[in-house]
PyMOL Python script that loads the backbone (N, CA, C, O; Angstrom):
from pymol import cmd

cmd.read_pdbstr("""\
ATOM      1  N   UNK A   1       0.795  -4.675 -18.426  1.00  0.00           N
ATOM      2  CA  UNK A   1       1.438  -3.511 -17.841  1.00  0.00           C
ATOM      3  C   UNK A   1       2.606  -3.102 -18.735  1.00  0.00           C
ATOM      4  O   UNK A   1       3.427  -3.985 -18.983  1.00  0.00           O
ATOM      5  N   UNK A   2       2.787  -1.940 -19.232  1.00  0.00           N
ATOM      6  CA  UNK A   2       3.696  -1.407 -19.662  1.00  0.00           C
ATOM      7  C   UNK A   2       4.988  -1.459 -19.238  1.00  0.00           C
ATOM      8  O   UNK A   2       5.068  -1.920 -18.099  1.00  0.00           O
ATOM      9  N   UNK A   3       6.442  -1.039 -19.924  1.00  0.00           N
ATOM     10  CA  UNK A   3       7.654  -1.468 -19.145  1.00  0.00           C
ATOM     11  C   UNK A   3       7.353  -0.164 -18.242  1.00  0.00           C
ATOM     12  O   UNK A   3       7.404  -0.142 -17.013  1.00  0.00           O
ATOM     13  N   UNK A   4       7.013   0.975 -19.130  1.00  0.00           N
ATOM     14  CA  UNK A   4       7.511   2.565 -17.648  1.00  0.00           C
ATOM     15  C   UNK A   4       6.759   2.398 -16.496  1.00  0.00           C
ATOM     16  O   UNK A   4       7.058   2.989 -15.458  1.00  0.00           O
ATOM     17  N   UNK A   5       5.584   1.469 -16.599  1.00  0.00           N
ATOM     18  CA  UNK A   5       4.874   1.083 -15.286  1.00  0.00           C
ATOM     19  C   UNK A   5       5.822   0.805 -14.342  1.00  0.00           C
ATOM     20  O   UNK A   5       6.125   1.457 -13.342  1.00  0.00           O
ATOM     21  N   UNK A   6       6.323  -0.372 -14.813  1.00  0.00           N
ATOM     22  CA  UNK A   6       7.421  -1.373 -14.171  1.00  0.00           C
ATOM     23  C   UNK A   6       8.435  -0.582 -13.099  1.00  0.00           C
ATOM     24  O   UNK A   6       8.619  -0.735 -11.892  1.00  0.00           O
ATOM     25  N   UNK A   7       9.034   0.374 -14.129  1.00  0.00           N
ATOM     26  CA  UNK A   7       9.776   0.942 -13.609  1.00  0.00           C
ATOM     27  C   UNK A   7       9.489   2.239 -12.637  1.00  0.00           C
ATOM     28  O   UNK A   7      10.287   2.490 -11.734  1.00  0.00           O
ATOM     29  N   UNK A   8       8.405   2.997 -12.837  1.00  0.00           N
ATOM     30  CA  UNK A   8       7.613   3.745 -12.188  1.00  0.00           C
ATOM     31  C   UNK A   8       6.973   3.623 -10.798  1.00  0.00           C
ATOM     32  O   UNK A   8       6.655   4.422  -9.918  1.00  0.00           O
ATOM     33  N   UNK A   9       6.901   2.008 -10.999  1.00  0.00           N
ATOM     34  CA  UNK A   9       6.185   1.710  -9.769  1.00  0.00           C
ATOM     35  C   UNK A   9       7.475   1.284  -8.582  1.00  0.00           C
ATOM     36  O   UNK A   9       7.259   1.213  -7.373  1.00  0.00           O
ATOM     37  N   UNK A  10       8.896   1.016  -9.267  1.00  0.00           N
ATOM     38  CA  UNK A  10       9.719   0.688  -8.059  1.00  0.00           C
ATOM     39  C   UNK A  10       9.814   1.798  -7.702  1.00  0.00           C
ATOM     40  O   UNK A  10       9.541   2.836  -8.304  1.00  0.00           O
ATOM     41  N   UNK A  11      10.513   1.510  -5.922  1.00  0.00           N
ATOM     42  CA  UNK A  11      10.701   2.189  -5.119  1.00  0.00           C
ATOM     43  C   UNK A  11      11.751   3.798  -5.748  1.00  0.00           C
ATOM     44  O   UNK A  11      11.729   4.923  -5.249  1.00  0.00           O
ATOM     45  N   UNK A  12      12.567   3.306  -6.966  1.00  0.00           N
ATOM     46  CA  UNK A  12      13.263   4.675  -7.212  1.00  0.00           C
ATOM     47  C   UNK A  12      12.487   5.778  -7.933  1.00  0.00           C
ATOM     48  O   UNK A  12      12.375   7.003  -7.903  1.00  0.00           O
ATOM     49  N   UNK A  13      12.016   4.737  -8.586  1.00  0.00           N
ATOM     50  CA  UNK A  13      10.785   5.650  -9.475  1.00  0.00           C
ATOM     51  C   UNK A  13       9.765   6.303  -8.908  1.00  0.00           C
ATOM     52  O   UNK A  13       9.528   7.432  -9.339  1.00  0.00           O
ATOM     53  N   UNK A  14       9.047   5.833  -7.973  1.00  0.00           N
ATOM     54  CA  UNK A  14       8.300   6.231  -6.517  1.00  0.00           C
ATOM     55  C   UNK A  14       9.247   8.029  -6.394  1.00  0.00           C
ATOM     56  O   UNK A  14       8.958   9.116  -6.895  1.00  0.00           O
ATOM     57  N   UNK A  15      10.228   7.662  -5.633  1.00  0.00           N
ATOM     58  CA  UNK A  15      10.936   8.923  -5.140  1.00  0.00           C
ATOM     59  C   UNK A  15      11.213   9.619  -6.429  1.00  0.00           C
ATOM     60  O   UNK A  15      11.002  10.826  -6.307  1.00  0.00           O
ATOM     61  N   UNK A  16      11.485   9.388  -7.242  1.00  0.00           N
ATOM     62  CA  UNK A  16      11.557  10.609  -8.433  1.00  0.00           C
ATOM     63  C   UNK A  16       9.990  10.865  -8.602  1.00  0.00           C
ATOM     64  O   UNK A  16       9.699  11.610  -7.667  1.00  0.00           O
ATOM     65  N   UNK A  17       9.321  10.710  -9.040  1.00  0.00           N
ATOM     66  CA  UNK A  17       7.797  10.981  -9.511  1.00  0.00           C
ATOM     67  C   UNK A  17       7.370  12.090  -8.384  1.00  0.00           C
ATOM     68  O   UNK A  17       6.601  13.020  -8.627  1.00  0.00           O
ATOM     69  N   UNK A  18       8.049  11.824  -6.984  1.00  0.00           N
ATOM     70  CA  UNK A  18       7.587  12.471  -5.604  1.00  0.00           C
ATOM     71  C   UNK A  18       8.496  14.008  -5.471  1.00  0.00           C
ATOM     72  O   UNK A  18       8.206  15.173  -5.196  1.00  0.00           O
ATOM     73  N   UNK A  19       9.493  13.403  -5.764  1.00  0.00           N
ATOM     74  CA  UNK A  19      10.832  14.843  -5.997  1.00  0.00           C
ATOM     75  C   UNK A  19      10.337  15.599  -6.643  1.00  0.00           C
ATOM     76  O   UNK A  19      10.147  16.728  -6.192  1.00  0.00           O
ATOM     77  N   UNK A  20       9.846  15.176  -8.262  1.00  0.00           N
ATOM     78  CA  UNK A  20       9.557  16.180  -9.265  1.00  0.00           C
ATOM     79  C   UNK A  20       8.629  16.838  -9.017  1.00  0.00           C
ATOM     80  O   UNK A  20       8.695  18.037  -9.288  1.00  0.00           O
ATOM     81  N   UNK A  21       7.272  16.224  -8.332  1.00  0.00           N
ATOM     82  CA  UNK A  21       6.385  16.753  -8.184  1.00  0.00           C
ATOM     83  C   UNK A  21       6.216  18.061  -6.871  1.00  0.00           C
ATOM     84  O   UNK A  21       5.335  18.918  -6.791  1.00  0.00           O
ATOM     85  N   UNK A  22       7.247  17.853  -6.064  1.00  0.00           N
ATOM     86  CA  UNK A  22       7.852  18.812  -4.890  1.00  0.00           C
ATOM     87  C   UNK A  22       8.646  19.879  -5.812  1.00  0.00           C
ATOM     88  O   UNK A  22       9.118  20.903  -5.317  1.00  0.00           O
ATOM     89  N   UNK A  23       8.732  19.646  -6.845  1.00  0.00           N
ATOM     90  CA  UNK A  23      10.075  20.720  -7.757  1.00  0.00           C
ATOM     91  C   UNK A  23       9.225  21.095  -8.641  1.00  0.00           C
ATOM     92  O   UNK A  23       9.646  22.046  -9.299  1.00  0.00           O
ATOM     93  N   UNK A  24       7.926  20.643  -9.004  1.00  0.00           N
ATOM     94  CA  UNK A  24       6.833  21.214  -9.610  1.00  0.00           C
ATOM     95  C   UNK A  24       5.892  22.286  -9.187  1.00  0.00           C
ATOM     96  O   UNK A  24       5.414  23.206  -9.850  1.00  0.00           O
ATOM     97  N   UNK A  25       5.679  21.865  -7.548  1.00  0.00           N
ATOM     98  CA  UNK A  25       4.779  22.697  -6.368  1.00  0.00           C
ATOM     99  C   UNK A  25       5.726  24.287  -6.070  1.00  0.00           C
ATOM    100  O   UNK A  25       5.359  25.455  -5.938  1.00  0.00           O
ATOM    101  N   UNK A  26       7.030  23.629  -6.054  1.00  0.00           N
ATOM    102  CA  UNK A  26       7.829  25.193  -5.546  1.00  0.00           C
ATOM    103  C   UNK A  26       8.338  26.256  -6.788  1.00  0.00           C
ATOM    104  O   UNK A  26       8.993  27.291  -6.673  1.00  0.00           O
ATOM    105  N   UNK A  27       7.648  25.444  -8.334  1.00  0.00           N
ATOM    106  CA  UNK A  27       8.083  26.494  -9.178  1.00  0.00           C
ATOM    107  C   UNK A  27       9.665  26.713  -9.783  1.00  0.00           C
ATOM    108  O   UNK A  27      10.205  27.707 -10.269  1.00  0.00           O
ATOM    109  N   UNK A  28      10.226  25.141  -9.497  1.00  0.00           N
ATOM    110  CA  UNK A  28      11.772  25.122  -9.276  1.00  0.00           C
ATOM    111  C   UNK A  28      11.681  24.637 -10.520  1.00  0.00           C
ATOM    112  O   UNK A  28      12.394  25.241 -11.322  1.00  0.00           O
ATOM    113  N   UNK A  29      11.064  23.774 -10.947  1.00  0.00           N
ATOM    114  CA  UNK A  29      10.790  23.080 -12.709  1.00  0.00           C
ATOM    115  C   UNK A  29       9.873  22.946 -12.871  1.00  0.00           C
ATOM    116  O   UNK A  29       9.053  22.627 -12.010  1.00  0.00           O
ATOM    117  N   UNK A  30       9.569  23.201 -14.444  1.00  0.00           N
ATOM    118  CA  UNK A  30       8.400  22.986 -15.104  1.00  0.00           C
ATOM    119  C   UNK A  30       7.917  21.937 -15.306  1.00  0.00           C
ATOM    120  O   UNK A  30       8.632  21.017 -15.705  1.00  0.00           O
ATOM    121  N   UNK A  31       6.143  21.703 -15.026  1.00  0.00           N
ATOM    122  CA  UNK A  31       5.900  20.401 -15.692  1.00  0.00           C
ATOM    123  C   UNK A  31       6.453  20.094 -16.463  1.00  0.00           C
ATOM    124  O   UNK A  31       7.214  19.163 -16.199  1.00  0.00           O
ATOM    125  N   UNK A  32       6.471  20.685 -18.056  1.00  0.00           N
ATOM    126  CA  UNK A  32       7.107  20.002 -19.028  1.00  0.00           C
ATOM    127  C   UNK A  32       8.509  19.541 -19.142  1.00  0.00           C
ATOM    128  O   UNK A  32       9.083  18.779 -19.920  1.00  0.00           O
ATOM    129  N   UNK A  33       8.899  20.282 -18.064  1.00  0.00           N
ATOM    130  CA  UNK A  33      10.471  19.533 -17.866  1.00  0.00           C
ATOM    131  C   UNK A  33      10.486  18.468 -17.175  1.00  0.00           C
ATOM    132  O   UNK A  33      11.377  17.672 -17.469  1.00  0.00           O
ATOM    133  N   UNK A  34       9.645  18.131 -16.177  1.00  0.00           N
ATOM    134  CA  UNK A  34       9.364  17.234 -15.312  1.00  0.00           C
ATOM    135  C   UNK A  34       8.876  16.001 -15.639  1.00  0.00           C
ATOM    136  O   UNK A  34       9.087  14.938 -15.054  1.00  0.00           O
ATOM    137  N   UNK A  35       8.137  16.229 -16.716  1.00  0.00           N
ATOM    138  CA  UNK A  35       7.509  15.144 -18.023  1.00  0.00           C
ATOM    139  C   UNK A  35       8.892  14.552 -18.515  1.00  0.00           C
ATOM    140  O   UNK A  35       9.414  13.490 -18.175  1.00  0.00           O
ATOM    141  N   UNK A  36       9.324  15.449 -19.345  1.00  0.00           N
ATOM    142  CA  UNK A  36      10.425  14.827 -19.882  1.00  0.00           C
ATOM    143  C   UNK A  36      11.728  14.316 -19.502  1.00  0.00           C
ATOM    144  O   UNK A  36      12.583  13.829 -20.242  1.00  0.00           O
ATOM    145  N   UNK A  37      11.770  14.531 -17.974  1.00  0.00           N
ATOM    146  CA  UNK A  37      12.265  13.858 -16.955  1.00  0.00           C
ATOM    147  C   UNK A  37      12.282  12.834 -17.029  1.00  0.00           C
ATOM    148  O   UNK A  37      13.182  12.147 -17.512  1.00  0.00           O
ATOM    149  N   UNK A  38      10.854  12.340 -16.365  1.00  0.00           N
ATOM    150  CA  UNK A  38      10.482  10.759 -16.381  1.00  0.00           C
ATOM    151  C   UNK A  38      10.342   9.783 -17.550  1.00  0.00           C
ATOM    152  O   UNK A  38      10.307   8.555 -17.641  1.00  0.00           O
ATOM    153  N   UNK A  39      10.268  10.917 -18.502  1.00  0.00           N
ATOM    154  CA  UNK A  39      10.294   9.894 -20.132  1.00  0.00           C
ATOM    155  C   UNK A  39      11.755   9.496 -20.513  1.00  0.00           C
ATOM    156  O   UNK A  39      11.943   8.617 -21.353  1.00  0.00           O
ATOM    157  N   UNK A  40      12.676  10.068 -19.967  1.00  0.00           N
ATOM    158  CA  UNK A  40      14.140   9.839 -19.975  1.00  0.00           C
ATOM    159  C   UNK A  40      14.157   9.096 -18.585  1.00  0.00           C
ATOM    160  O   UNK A  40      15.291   8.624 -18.667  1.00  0.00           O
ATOM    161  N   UNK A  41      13.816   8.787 -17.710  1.00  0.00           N
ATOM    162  CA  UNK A  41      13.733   7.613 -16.701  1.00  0.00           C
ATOM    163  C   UNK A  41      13.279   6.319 -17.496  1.00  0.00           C
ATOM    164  O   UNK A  41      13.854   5.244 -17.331  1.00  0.00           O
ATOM    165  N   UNK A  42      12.121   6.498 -18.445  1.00  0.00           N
ATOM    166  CA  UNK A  42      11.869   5.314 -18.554  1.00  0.00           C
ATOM    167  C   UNK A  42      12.609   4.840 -19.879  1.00  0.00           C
ATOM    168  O   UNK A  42      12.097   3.954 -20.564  1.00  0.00           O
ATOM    169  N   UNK A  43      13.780   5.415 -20.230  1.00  0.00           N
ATOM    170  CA  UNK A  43      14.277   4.636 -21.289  1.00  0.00           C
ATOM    171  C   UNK A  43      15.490   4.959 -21.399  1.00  0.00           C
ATOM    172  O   UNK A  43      16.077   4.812 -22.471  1.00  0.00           O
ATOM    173  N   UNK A  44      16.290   5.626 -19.939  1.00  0.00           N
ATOM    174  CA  UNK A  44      17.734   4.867 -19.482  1.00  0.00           C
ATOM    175  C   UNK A  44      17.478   3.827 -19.023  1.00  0.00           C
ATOM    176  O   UNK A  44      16.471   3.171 -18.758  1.00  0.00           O
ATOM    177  N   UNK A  45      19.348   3.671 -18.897  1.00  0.00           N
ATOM    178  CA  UNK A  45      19.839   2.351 -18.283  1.00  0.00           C
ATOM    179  C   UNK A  45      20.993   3.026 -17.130  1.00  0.00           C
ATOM    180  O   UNK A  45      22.037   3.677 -17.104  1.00  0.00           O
ATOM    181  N   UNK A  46      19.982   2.359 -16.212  1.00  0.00           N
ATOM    182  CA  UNK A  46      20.468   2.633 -14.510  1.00  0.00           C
ATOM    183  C   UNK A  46      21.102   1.042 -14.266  1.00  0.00           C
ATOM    184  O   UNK A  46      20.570  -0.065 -14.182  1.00  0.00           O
ATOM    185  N   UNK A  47      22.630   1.570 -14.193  1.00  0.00           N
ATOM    186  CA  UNK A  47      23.349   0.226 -14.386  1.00  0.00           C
ATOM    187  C   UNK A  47      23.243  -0.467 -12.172  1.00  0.00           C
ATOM    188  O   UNK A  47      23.361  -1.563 -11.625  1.00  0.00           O
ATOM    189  N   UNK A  48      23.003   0.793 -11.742  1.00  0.00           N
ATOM    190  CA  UNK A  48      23.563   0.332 -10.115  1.00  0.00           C
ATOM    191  C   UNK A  48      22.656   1.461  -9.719  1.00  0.00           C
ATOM    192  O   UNK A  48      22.518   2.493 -10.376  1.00  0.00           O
ATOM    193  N   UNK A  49      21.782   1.055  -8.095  1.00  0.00           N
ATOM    194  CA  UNK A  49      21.369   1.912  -7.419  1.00  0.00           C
ATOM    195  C   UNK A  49      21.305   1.109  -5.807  1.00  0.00           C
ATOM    196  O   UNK A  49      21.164  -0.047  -5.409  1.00  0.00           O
ATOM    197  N   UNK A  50      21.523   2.635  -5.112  1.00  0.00           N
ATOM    198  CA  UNK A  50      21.892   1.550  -3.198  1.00  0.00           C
ATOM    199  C   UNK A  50      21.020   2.996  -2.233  1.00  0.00           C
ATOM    200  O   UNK A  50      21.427   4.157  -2.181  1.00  0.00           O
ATOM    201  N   UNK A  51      20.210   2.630  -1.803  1.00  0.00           N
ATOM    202  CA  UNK A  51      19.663   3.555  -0.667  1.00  0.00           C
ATOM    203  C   UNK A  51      20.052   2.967   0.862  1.00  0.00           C
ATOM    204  O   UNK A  51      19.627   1.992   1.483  1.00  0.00           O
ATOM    205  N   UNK A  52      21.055   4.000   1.192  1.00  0.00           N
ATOM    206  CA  UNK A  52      21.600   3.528   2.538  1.00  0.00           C
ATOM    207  C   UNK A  52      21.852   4.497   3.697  1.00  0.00           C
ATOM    208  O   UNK A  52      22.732   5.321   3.447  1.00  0.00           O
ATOM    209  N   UNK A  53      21.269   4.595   4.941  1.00  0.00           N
ATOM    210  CA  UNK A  53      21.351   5.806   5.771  1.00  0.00           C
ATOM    211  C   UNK A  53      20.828   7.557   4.745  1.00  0.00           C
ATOM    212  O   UNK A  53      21.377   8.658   4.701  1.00  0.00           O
ATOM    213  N   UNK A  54      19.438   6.959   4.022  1.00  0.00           N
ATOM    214  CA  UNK A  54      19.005   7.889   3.844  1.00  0.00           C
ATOM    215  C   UNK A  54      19.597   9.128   2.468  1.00  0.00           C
ATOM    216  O   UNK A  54      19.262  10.220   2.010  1.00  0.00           O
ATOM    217  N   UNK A  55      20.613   8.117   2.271  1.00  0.00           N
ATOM    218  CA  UNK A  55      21.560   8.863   0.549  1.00  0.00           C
ATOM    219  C   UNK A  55      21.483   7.628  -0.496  1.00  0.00           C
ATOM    220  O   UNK A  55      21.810   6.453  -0.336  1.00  0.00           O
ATOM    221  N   UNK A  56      20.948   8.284  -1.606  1.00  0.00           N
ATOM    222  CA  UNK A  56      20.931   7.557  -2.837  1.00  0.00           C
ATOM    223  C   UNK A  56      21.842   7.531  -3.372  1.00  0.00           C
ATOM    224  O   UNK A  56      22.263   8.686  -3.307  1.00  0.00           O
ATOM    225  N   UNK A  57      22.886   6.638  -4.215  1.00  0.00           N
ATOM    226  CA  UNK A  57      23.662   6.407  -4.832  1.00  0.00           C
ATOM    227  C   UNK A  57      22.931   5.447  -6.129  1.00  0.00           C
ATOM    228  O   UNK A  57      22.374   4.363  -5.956  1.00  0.00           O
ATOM    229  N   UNK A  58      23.123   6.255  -7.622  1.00  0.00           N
ATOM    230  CA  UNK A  58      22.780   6.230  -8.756  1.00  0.00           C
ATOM    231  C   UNK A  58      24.108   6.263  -9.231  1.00  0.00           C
ATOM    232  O   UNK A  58      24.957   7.153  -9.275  1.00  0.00           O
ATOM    233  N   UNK A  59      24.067   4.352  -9.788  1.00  0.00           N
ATOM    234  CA  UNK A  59      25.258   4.654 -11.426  1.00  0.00           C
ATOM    235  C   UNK A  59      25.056   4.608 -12.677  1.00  0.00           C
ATOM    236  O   UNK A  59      24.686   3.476 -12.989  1.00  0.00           O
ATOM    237  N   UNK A  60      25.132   5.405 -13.675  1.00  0.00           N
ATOM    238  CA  UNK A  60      24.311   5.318 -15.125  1.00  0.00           C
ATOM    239  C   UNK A  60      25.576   5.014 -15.681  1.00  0.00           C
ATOM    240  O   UNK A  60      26.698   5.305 -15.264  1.00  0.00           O
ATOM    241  N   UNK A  61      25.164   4.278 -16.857  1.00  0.00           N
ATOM    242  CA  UNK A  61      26.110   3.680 -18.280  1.00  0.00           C
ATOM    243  C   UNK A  61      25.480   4.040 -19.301  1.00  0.00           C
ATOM    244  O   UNK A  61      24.297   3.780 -19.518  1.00  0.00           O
ATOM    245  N   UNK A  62      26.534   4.941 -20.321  1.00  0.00           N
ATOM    246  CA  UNK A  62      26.386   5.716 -21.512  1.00  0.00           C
ATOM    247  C   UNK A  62      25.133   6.804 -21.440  1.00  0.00           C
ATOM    248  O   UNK A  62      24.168   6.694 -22.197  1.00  0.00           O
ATOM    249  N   UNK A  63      25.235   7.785 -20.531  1.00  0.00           N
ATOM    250  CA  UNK A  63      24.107   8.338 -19.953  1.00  0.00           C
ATOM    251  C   UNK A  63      24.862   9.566 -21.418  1.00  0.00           C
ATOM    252  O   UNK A  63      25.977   9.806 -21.882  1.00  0.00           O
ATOM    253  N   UNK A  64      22.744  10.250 -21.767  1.00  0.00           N
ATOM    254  CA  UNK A  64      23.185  11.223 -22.242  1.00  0.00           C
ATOM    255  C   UNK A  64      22.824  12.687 -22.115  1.00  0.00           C
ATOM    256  O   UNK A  64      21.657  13.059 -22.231  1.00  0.00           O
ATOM    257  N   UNK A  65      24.000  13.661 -21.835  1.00  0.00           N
ATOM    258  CA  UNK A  65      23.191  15.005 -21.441  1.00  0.00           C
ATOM    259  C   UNK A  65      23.150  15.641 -22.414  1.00  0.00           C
ATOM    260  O   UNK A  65      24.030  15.795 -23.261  1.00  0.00           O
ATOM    261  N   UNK A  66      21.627  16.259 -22.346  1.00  0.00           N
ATOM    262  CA  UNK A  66      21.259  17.377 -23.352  1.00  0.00           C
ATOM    263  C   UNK A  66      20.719  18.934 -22.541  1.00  0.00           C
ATOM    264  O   UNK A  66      20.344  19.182 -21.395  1.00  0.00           O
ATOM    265  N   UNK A  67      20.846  19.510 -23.398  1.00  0.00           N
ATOM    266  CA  UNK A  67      20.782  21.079 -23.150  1.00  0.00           C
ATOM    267  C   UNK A  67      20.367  21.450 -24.397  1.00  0.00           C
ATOM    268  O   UNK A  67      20.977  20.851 -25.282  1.00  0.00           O
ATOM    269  N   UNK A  68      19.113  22.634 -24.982  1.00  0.00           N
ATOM    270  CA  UNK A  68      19.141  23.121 -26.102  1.00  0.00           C
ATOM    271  C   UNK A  68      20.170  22.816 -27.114  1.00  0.00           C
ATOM    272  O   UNK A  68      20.149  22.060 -28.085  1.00  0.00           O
ATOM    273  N   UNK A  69      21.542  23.999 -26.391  1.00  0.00           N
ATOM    274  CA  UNK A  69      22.475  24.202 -26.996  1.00  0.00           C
ATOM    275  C   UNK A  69      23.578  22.618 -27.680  1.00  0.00           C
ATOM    276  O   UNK A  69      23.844  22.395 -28.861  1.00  0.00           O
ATOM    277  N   UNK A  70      24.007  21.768 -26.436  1.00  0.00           N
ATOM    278  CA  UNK A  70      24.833  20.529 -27.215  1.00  0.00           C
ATOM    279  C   UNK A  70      24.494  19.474 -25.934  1.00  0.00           C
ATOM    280  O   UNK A  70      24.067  19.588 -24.786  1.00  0.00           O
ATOM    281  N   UNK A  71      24.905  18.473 -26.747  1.00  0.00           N
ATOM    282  CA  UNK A  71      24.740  16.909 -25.804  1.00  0.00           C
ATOM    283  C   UNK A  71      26.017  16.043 -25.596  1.00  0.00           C
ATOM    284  O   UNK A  71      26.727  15.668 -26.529  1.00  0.00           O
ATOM    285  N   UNK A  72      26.147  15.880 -24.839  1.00  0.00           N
ATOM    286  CA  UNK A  72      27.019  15.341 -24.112  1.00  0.00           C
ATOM    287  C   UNK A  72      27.180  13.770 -24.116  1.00  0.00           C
ATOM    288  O   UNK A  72      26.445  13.443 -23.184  1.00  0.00           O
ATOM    289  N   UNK A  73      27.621  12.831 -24.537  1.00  0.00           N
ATOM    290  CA  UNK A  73      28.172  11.241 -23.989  1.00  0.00           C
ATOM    291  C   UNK A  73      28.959  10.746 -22.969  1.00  0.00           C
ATOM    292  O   UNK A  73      30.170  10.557 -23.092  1.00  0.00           O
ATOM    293  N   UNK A  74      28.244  10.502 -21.845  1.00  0.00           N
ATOM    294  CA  UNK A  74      29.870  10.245 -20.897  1.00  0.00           C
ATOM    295  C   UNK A  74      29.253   8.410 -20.387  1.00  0.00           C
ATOM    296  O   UNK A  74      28.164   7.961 -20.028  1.00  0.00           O
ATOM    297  N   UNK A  75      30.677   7.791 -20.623  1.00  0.00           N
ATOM    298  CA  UNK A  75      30.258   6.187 -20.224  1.00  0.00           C
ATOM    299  C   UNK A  75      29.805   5.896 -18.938  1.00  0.00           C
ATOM    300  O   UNK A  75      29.017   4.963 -18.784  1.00  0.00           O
ATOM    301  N   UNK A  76      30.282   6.719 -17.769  1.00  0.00           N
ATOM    302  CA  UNK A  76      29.732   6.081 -16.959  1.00  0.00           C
ATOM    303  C   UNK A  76      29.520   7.492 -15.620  1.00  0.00           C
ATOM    304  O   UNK A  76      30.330   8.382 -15.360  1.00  0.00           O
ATOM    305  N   UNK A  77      28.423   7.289 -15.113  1.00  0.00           N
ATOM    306  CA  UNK A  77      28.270   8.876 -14.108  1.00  0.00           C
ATOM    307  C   UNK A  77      27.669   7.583 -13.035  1.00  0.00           C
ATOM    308  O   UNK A  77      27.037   6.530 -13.109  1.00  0.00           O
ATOM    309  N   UNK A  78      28.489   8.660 -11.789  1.00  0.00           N
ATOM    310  CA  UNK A  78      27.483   8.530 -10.806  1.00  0.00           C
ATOM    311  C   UNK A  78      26.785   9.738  -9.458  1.00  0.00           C
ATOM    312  O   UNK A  78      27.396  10.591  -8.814  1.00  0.00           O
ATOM    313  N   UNK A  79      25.849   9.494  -9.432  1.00  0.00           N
ATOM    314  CA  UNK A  79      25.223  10.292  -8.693  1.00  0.00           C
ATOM    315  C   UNK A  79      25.182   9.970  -7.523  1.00  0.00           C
ATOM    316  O   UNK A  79      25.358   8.799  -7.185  1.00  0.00           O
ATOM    317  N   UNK A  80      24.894  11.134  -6.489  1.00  0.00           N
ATOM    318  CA  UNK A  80      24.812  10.966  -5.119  1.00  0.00           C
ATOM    319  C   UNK A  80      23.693  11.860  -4.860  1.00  0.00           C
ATOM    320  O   UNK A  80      23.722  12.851  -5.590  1.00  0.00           O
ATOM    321  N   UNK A  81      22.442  11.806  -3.818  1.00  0.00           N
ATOM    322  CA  UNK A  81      21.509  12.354  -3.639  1.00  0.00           C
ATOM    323  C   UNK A  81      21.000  12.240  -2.186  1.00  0.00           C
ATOM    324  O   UNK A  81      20.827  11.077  -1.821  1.00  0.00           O
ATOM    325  N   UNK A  82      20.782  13.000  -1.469  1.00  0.00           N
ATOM    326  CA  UNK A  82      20.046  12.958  -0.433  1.00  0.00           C
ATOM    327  C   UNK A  82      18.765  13.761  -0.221  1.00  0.00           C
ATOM    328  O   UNK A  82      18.387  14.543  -1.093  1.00  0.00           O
ATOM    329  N   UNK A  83      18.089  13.589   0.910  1.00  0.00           N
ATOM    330  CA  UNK A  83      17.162  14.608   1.591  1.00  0.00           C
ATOM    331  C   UNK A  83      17.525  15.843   1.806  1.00  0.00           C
ATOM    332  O   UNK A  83      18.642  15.812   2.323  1.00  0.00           O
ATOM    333  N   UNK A  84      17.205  16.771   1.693  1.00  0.00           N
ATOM    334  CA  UNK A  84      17.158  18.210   2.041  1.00  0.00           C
ATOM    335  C   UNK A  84      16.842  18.487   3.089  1.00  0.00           C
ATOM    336  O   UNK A  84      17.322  19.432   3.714  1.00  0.00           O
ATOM    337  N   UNK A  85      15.886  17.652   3.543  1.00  0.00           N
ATOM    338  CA  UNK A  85      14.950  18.185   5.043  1.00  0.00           C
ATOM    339  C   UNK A  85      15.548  17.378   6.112  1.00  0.00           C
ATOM    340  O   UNK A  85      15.370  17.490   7.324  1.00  0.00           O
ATOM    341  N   UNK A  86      16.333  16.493   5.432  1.00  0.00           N
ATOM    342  CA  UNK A  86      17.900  15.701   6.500  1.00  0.00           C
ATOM    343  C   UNK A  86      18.907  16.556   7.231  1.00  0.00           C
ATOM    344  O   UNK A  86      19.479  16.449   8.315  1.00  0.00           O
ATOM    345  N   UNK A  87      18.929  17.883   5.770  1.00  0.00           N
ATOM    346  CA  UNK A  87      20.175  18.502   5.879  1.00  0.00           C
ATOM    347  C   UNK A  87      20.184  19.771   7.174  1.00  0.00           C
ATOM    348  O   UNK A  87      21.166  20.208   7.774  1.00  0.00           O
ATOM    349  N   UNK A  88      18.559  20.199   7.352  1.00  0.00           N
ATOM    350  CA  UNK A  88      18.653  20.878   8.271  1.00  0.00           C
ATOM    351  C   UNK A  88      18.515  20.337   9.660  1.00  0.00           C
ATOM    352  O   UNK A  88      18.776  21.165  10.532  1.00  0.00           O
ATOM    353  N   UNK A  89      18.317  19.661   9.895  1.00  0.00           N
ATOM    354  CA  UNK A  89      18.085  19.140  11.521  1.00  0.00           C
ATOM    355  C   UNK A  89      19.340  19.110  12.182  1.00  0.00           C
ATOM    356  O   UNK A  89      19.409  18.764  13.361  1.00  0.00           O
TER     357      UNK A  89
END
""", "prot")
cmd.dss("prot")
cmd.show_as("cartoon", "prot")
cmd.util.cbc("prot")
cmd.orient("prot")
């Protein structure tokens, strides 16, 4: 088994593969962005992750952002994420 298996097949990777593909169906991102999504999943480093009451908390170390235009280095980000379909009820 490959490592992006590995990582693909946990539970975070599960919910991204599922997100993108919901952000693929509504025309919100492109496959090919969505591709290259997960190819940058499988070769960060996700230093911390906690699913609790339904919000994800993601911490990355030396994460890097790109845009056409310039790329970015920042040591340490963290993310916060929830459901959408949480948000209306």
């Amino acid at each position: 088994m490959a490592t992006f298996e590995l990582y693909r097949r946990s539970a975070i990777g599960m919910c991204l593969t599922e997100t993108l593909d919901e952000m693929v169906s509504s025309s919100t991102l492109s496959p090919e962005l969505a591709i290259q999504v997960l190819v940058q999943f499988d070769k960060g480093h996700l230093h911390t992750y906690r699913f609790c009451d339904n919000v994800w908390t993601f911490i990355l170390q030396d994460a890097l952002f790109k845009n056409e235009d310039t790329q970015e280095n920042v040591g340490r980000v963290k993310i916060v994420a929830c459901d959408s379909k949480l948000l209306s009820q």
